[in-house]
C-alpha positions as CSV (number, residue, x, y, z in Angstrom):
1,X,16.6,-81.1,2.8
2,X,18.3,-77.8,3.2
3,X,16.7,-74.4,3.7
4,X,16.5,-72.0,1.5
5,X,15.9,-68.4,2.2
6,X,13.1,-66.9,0.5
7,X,13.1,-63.5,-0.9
8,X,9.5,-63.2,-0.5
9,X,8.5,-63.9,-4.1
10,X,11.2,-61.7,-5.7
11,X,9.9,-58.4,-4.4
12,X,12.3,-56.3,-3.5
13,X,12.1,-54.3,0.2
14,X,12.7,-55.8,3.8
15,X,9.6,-55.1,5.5
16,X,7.3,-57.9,3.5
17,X,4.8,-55.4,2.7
18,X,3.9,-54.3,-1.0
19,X,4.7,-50.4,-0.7
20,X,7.5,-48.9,0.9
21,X,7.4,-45.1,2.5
22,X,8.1,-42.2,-0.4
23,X,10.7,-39.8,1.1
24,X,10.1,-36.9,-1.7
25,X,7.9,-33.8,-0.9
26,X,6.1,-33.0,-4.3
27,X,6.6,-29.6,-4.3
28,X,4.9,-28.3,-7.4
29,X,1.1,-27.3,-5.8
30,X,2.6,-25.4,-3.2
31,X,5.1,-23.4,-6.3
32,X,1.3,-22.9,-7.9
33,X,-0.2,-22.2,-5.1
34,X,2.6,-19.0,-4.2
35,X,2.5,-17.8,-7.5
36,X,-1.4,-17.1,-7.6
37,X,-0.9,-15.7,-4.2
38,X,1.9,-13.4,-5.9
39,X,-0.4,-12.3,-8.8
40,X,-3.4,-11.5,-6.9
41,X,-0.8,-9.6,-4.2
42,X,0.7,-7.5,-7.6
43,X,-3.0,-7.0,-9.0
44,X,-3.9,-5.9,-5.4
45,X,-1.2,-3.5,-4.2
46,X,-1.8,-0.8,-6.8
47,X,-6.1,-0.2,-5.5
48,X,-4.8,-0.1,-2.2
49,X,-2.5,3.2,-2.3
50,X,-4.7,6.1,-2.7
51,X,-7.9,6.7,-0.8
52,X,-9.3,9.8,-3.2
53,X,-9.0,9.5,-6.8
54,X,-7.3,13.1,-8.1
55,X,-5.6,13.7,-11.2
56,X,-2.2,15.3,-10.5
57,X,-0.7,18.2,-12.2
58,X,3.2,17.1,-13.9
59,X,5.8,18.8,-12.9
60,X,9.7,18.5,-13.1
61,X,10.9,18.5,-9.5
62,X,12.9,15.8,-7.4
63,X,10.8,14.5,-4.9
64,X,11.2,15.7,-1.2
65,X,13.0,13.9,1.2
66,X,11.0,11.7,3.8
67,X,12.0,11.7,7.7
68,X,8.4,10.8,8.8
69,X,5.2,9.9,7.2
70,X,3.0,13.2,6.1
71,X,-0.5,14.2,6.3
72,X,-2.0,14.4,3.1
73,X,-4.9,16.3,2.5
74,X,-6.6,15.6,-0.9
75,X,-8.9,18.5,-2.9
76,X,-10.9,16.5,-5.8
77,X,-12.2,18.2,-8.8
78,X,-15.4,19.6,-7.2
79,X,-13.7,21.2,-4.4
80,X,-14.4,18.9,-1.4
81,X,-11.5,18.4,1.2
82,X,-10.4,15.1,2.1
83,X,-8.2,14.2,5.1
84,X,-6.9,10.5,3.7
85,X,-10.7,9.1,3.2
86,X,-12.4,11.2,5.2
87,X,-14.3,14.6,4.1
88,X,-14.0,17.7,5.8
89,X,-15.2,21.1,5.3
90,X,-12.3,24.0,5.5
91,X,-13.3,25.7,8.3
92,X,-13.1,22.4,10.6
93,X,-9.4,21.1,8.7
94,X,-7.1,23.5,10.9
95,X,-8.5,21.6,13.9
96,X,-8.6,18.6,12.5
97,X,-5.0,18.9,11.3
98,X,-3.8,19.6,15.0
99,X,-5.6,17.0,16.6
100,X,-4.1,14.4,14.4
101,X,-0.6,15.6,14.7
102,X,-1.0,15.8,18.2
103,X,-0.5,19.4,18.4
104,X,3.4,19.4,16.1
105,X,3.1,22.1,14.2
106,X,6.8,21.2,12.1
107,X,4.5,17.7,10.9
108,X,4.6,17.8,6.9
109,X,1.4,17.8,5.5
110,X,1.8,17.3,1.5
111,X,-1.7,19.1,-0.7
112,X,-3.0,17.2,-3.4
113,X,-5.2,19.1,-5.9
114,X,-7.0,18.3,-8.8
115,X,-5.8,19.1,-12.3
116,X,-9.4,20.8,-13.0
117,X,-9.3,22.4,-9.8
118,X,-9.6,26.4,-9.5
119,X,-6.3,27.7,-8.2
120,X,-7.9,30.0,-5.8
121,X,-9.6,26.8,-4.0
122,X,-6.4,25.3,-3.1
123,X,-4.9,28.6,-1.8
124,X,-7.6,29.1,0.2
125,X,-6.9,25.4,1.7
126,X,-2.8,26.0,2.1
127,X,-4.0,29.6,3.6
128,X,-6.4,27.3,6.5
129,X,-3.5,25.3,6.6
130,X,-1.1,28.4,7.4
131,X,-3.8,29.7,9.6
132,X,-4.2,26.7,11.8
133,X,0.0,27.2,12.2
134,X,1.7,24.8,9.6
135,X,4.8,25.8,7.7
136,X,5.7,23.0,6.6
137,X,3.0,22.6,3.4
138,X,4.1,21.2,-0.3
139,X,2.1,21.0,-2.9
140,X,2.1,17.2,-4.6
141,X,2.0,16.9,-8.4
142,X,3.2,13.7,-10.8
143,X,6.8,13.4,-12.0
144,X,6.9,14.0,-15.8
């Protein structure tokens, strides 16, 4: 009798065994995956800007040009200070000021102030700033 070569019962593959190794990478729950990380990062970013919710006056001017980060120091509607998060009361923000600026009095520190704010409560808190040695102070409002 002569051999005959078997092909293992038709199936096709070399290895005998019923599956053979899948060299594909699904890549579809990762794509998902990076897209809700995306949306949740968009939703995100916007909460994380401002530390002191102030309603800024419009104005028409270009915005200033930015060497180095500023200090901003916030005044809400009621009159309270804010340096970033934290509350101050004006007679301790000149000190304040130089201690975080590390004594560099040409450091920009930008003022944000309330839309209902008096306007005598934010000179008084440029006039601290003056005192305290700063000329470098602007005043921030919203681009119309």
């Amino acid at each position: 009798m002569g051999a005959s070569v078997s092909n293992m019962g038709g199936k096709r593959g070399s290895r005998g065994g019923r599956y053979q190794p899948l060299a594909e990478i699904n890549v579809t729950p990762f794509v998902d995956v990076m897209l809700v990380l995306l949306i949740v990062f968009m939703v995100a970013a916007p909460l994380l800007t401002a530390g002191v919710q102030v309603e800024l006056p419009k104005a028409q001017t270009k915005p200033l040009p930015q060497d180095s980060k500023p200090l901003e120091v916030t005044v809400d509607h009621e009159g309270a200070i804010f340096i970033v998060d934290s509350q101050i009361s004006l007679t301790d923000l000149g000190p304040r000021l130089t201690a975080i600026s590390d004594n560099n009095k040409d450091v920009r520190i930008y003022v944000r102030g309330d839309t209902k704010l008096d306007y005598g409560r934010v000179m008084e808190v440029i006039g601290a700033i003056n005192a305290s040695g700063f000329t470098k102070v602007a005043l921030v409002a919203e681009q119309r």
